[in-house]
N, C-alpha and C positions, 0 to 999 in steps of 0.2 A: 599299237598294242598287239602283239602276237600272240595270240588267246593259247597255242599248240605248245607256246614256251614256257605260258605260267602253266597250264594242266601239266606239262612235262614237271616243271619244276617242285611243284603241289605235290605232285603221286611223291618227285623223291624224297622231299621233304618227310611227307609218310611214313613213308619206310622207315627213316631213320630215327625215328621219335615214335615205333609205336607204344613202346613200355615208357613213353614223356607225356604230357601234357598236351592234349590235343584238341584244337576248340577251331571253327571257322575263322573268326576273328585272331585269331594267332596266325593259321596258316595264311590267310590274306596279307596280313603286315611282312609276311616272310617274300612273298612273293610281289607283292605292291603293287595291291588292287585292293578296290572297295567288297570287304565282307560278301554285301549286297549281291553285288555285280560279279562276285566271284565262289557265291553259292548257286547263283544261277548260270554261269557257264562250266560252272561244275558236272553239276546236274544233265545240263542239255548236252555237253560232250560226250559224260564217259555212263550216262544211264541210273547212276545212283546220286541219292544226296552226298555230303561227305561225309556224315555221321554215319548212314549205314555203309559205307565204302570202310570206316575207319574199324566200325565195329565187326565187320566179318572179315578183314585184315587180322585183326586183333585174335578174333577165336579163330581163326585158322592158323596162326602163330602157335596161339597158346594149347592146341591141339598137338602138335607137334610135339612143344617143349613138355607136353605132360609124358608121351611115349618115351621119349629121350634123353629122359633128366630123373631126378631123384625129387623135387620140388614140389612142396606142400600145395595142394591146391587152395591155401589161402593167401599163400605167396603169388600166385598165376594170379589170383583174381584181383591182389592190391597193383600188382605189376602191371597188368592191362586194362586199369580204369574203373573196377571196379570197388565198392563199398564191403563188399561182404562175401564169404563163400558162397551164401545162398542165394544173392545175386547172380554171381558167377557162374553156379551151377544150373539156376535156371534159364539163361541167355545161352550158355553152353549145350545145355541141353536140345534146344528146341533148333540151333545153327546145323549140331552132330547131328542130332538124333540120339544119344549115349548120353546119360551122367559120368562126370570125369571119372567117379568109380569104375563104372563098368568096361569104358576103354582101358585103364590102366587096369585092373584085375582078369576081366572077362576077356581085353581083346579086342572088344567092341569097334565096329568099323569107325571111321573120321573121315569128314568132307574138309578137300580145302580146297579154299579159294584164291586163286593166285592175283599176285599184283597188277593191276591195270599196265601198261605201256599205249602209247600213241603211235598210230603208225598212221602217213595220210594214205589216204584210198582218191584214186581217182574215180567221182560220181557225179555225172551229171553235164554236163553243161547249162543247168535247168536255169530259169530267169526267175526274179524276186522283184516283187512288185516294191517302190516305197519310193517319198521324197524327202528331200530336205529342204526345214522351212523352218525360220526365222521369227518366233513368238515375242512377244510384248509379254510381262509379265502378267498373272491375270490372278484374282481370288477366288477361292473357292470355299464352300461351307460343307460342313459335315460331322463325321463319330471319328475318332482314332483312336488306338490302342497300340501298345510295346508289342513287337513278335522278336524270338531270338531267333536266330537265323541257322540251328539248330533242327528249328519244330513247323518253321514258316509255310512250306510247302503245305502241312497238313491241317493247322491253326485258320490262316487267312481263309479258306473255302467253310470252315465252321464259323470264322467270325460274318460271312457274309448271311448264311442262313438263320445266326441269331440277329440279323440288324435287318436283313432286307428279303426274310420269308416268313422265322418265327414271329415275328416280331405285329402285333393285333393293329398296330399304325408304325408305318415304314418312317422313320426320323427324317430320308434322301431318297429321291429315287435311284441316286448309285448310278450318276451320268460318268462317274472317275473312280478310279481304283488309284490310291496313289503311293507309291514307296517314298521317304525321303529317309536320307543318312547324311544330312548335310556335313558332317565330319568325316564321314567315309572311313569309319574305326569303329572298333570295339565289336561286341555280338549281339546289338539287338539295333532296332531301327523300328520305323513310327510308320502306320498304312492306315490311310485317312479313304474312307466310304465317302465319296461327294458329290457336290453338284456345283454348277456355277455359284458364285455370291449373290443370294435376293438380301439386304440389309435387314429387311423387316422381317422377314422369316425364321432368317440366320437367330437373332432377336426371341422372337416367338415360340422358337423351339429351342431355344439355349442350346445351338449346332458352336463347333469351333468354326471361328476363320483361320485360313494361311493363305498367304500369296505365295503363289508359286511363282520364282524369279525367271525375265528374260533367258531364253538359252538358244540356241541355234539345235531343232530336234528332228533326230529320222522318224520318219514317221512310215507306219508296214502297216498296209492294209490285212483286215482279217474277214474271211470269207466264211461261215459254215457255223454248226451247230459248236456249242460253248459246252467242256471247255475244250474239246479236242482242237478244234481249228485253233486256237489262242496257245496254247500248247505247244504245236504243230508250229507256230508262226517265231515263237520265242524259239523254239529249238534250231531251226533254220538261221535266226540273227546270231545264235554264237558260233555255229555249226559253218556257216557257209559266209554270210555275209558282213561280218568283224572281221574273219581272218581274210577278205580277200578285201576288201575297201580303203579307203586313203583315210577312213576316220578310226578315233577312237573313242573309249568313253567319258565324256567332260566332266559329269558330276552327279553324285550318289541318291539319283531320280531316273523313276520309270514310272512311266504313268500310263494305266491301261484306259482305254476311252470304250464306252459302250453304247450304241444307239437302243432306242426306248423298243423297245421288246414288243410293246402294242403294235408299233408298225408293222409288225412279219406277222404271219397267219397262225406259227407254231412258237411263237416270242425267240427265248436264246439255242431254241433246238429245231431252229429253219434249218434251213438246207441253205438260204440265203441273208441268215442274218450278219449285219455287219460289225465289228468292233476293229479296233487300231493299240498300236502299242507303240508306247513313242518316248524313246532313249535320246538323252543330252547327248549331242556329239560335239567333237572337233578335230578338225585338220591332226592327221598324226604327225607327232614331231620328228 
């Protein structure tokens, strides 16, 4: 899997569709990679999600085509994705700094944003700690809920503080953070808050089960205060060590591992707490 081919390929895709239909889940199928797997190397490469990559793509275009053209700005706004002028105008707004008005009448200044491209940088020779190990299938219990992969980044850390801080009795202590897409399509996918399987428990607290299936998994140690280290450790796996390793990614699972927070003196904001994130691989073809 050549992660610089599919970002290359993504950004042109982009480009070429930005007055089309633009969703994660579309661009993933175009490039053929899992949603999942391909909003997070999205992200960790080029510094934005795709949505706001698409979206100030989009009103820096349509900045343009308002100086340049004759074009109703309810035309610009059906054109680039939007529902209404006053949608338009407010997203427009707050990108420019200017209501289309006052750029097209007044003159008013426009920011634009240019197109990403890839270029590699030589950095580092630095070393990445991680193994690969060979799991037995195992269960686990817990809460899940749909995220689209759209909103995921911002959703999943609210979904953890309503389950595992608002929350007046914790459902899990939240030993697993889990992704699954077992189809590796479309634009939403299912993150299950868990713990190992206790039967009686699972029971008790009417938690879901899943087995999570045998898979051959890297596993990256995570050093430091949460969530920068984990962050930090995910940006380096698309960054640095996908694009230079003999593997790639087997199946539409990530599963982040966290040890119990009571052990460290300052819980997930030690200097020395530890967590693991551990990605399905296999021998690249």
């Amino acid at each position: 899997m050549d992660w610089i081919k599919i970002i290359e390929n993504a950004l042109r895709y982009i480009e070429e569709n930005l007055s089309g239909e633009l969703t994660v889940g579309r661009i993933a199928e175009k490039v053929n990679i899992s949603p999942f797997y391909f909003q997070k190397g999205f992200s960790m490469l080029c510094g934005y999600s795709v949505g706001e990559y698409i979206r100030m793509r989009r009103l820096s275009v349509a900045g343009s085509e308002l100086v340049t053209s004759d074009n109703k700005v309810i035309d610009l706004a059906l054109k680039y994705g939007y529902d209404s002028p006053d949608s338009f105008t407010k997203a427009f707004t707050r990108f420019h700094g200017s209501t289309p008005t006052d750029v097209r009448r007044k003159g008013a200044l426009l920011k634009s944003f240019a197109p990403l491209h890839i270029k590699i940088i030589l950095d580092g020779g630095n070393t990445m700690e991680y193994r690969v190990e060979e799991k037995p299938e195992f269960r686990v219990m817990g809460v899940s809920k749909i995220f689209s992969y759209e909103t995921a980044n911002a959703d999943i850390p609210q979904y953890w503080d309503e389950i595992h801080v608002q929350a007046a009795v914790k459902p899990v202590e939240g030993m697993y953070g889990i992704c699954f897409d077992e189809e590796m399509g479309g634009n939403r996918f299912r993150y299950m808050i868990a713990d190992d399987l206790e039967e009686g428990k699972a029971g008790e607290k009417n938690l879901e089960t899943y087995e999570v299936p045998r898979h051959t998994w890297a596993i990256f140690p995570c050093r430091g205060a949460m969530p920068l280290s984990l962050q930090e450790v995910n940006r380096r796996i698309f960054s640095e060590w996908l694009p230079a390793s003999n593997y790639e990614i087997a199946e539409g699972y990530n599963i982040e591992y966290y040890s119990d927070p009571a052990e460290f003196k300052d819980g997930t904001q030690d200097p020395d707490y530890y967590a693991e994130v551990w990605i399905p691989v296999r021998e690249r073809r």
